[in-house]
C-alpha positions as CSV (number, residue, x, y, z in Angstrom):
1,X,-43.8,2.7,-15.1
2,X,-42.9,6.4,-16.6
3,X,-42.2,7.5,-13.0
4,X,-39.4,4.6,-12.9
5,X,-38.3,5.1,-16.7
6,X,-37.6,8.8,-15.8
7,X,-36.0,7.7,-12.9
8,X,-33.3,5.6,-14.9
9,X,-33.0,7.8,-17.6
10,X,-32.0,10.5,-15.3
11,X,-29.1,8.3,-13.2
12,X,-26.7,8.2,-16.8
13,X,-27.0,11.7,-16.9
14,X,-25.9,12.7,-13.2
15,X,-23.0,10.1,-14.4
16,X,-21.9,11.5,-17.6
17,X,-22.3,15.1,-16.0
18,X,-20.0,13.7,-13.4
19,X,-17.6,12.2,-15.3
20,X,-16.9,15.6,-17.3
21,X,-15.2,17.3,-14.8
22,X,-11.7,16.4,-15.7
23,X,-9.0,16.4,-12.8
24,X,-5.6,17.9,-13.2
25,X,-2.3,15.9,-12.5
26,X,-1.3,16.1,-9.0
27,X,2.6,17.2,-10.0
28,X,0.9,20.6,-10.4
29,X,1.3,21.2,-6.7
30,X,0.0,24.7,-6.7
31,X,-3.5,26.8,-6.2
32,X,-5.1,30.3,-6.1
33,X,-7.3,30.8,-3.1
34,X,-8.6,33.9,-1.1
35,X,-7.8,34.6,2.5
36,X,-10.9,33.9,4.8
37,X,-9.2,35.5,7.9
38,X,-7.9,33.4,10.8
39,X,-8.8,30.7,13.6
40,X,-7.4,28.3,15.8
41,X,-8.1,24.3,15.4
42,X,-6.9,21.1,17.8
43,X,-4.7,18.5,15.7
44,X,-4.7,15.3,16.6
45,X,-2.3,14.9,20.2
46,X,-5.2,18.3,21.5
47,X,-2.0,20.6,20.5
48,X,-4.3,24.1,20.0
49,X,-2.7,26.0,16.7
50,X,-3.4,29.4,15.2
51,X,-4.3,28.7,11.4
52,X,-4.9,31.4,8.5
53,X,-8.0,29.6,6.4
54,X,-8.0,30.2,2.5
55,X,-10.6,29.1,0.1
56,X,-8.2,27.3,-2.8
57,X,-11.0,26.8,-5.4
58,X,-12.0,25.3,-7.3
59,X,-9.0,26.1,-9.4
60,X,-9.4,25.4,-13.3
61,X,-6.8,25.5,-15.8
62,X,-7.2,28.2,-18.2
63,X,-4.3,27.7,-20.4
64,X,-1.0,25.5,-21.2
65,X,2.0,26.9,-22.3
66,X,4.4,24.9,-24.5
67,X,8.1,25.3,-25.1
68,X,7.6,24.9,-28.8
69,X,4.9,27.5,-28.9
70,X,5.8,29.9,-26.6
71,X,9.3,29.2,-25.8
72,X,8.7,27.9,-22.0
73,X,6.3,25.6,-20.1
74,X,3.5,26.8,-17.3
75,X,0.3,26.2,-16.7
76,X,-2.1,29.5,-16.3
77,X,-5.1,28.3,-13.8
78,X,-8.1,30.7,-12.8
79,X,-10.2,31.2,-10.0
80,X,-13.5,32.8,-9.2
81,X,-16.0,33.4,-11.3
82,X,-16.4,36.6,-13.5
83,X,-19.7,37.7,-15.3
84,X,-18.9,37.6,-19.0
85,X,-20.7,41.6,-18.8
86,X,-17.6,42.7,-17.0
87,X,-14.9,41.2,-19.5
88,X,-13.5,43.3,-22.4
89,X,-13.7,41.3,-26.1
90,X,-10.3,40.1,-26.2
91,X,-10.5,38.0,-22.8
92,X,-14.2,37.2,-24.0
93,X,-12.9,35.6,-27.5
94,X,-10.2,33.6,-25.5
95,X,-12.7,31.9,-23.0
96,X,-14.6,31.6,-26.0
97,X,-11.9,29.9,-27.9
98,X,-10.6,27.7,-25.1
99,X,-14.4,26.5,-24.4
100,X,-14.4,27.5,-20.5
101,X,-16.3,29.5,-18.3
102,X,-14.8,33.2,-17.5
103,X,-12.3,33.1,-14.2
104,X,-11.7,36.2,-12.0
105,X,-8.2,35.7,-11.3
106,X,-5.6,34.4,-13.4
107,X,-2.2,33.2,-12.4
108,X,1.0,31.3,-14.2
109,X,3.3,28.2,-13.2
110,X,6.5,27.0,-14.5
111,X,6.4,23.3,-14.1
112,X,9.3,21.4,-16.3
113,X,6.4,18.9,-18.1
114,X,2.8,19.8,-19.1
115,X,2.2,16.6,-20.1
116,X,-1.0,15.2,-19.5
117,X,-2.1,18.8,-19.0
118,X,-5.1,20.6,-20.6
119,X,-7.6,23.3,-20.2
120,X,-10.4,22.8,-18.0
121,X,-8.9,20.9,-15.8
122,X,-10.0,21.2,-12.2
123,X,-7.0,21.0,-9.3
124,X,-8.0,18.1,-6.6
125,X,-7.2,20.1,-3.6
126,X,-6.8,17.0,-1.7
127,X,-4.3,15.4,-3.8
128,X,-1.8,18.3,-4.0
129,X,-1.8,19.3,-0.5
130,X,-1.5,16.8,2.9
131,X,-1.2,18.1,6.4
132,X,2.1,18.2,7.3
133,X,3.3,19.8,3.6
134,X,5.3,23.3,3.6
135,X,4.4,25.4,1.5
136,X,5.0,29.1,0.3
137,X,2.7,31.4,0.2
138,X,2.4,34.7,-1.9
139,X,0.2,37.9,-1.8
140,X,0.1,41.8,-1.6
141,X,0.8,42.8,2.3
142,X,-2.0,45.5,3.6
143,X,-1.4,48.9,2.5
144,X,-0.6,51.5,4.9
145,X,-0.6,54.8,2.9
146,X,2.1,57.2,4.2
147,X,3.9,55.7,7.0
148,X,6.6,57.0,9.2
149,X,10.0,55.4,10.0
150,X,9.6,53.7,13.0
151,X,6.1,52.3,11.7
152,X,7.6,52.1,8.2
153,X,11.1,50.5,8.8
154,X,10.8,49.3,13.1
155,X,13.0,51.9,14.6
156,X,13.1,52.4,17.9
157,X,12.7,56.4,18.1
158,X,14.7,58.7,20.9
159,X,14.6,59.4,23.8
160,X,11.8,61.0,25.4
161,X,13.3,62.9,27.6
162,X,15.5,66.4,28.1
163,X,13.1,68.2,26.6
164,X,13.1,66.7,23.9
165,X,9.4,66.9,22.7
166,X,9.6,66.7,18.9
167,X,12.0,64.1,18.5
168,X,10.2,60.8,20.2
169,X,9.1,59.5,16.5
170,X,11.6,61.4,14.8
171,X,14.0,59.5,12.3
172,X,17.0,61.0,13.7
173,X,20.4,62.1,11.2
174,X,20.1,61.2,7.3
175,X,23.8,61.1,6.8
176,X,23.7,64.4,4.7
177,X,27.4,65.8,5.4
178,X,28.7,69.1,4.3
179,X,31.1,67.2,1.6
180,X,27.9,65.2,0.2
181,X,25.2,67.6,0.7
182,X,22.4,65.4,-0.4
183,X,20.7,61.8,1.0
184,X,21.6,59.0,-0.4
185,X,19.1,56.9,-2.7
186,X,18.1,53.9,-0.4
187,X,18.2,56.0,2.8
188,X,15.1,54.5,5.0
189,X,13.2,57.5,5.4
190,X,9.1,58.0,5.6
191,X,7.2,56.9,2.7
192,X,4.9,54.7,1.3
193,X,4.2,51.7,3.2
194,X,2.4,48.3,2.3
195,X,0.4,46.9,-0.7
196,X,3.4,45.1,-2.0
197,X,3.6,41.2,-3.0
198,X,5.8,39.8,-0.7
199,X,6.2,35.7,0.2
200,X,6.0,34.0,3.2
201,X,7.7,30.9,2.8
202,X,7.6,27.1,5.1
203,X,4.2,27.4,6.4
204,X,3.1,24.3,7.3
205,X,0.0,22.8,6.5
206,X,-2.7,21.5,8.9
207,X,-5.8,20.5,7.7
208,X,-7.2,20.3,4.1
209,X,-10.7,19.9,3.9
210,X,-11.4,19.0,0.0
211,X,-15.4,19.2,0.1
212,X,-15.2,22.7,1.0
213,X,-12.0,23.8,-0.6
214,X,-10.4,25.1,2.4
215,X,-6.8,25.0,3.1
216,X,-5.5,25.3,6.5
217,X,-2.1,27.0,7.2
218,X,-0.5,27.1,10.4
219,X,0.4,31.0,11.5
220,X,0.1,34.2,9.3
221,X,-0.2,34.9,5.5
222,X,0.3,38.0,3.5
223,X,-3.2,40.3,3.6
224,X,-6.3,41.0,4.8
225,X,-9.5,39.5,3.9
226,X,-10.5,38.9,0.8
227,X,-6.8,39.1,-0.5
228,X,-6.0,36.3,-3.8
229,X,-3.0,34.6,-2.3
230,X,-1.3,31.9,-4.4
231,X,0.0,28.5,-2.3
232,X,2.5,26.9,-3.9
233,X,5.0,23.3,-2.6
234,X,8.1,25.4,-1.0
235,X,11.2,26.3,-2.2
236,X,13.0,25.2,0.6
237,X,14.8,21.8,0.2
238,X,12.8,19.9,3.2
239,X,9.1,19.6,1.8
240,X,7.1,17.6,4.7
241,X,7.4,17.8,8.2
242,X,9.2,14.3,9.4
243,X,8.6,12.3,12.4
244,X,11.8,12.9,14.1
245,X,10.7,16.9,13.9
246,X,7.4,16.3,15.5
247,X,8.5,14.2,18.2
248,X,11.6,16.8,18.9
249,X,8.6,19.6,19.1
250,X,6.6,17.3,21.3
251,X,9.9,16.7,23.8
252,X,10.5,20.7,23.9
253,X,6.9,21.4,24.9
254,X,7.1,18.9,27.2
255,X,10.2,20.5,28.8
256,X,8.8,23.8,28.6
257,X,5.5,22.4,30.5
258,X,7.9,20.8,33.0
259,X,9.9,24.5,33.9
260,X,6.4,26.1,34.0
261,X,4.9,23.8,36.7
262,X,8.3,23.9,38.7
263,X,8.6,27.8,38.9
264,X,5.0,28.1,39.8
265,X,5.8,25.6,42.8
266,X,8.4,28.3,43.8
């Protein structure tokens, strides 16, 4: 009889323990995540795509800004965990004060209402993001150090040739003329290259896998592994993929297929 008393005293507290994870309105369509690197996965027609996989959570809401308190509205939401050792006292006293455990990384949004909005909050990856969303995504690029111009800005280099050994990867004339006598501010010339925030924006998404908090993004996204990217609904006016688009797509690849086979027959 103990045996099955413990037994039923222990189910209202998996539920209670369960039913204090709050969820976060799904209008908040936007996450932090970390890249994971890249792979390829079938969707549903056996169409193989190249997707960039990013870990988007659990994302919790650290704090809401109010117009009336702080003269705009956003929602700050965290990600990763951080051992309370490694934080200085004034982000210690604000954890503190807003009753949540430490985040890592800590990024604003500008939403028009944070109503129904709160700290603690944990974004349901699965109801903010369906395959076949665009989305934009932002992060810092790799760094390259010290790069050269054709590495640094794409260009093309000289000619090889007529003894010209020096020149193959050279930058060629700065426009510095004798009535100037200087370069001009802007002038793409060797420099620093990389570790900049840059956005990539339209990718497509698809798959989401909610139990695992994994986003899957078709192509490339800014940074190498282990880079905090932030994936947010695009900016762009069409937000989903439609039908007519995927069955344009499917008629195209057909037609490439098609040419293919027939100039192999040749």
């Amino acid at each position: 009889m103990s045996e099955e008393t413990n037994q039923q005293s222990a189910v209202p507290e998996a539920t209670s323990a369960a039913a204090e994870v709050k969820k976060a309105p799904a209008s908040l369509r936007f996450v932090l995540g970390e890249k994971l690197g890249m792979t390829q996965v079938f969707d549903d027609k056996g169409n193989l795509h190249a997707v960039s996989v990013v870990k988007a959570g659990p994302c919790k809401i650290v704090r809401v800004r109010t117009q009336e308190k702080d003269g705009y509205a956003a929602v700050a939401l965290g990600f990763g965990d951080v051992k309370e050792s490694r934080l200085n006292k004034p982000d210690t006293g604000n954890f503190k004060e807003l009753g949540i455990t430490p985040v890592k990384h800590i990024k604003e949004c500008r939403i028009a209402d944070v109503k129904g909005f709160e700290a603690g909050q944990i974004i349901d990856l699965d109801a903010v993001f369906k395959p076949g969303d665009y989305v934009d995504v932002q992060g810092k690029i790799k760094g390259r150090g010290f790069a050269g111009a054709m590495k640094r800005h794409g260009f093309s280099g000289q000619p090889a040739s007529h003894g010209a050994s020096d020149r193959e990867r050279a930058p060629g004339g700065l426009a510095s003329r004798r009535s100037l006598g200087k370069v001009l501010s802007g002038q793409r010339m060797a420099g620093h290259y990389g570790f900049t925030t840059t956005t990539v924006s339209k990718i497509e998404v698809a798959k989401v896998d909610a139990a695992n908090n994994l986003i899957f993004l078709k192509g490339s996204v800014p940074g190498a592994k282990g880079t905090i990217v932030s994936v947010l609904e695009t900016s762009k006016p069409r937000k989903r993929i439609t039908t007519a688009q995927v069955q344009k797509l499917s008629a195209s690849k057909a037609a490439n297929i098609k040419a293919s086979a027939a100039a192999k027959k040749k």
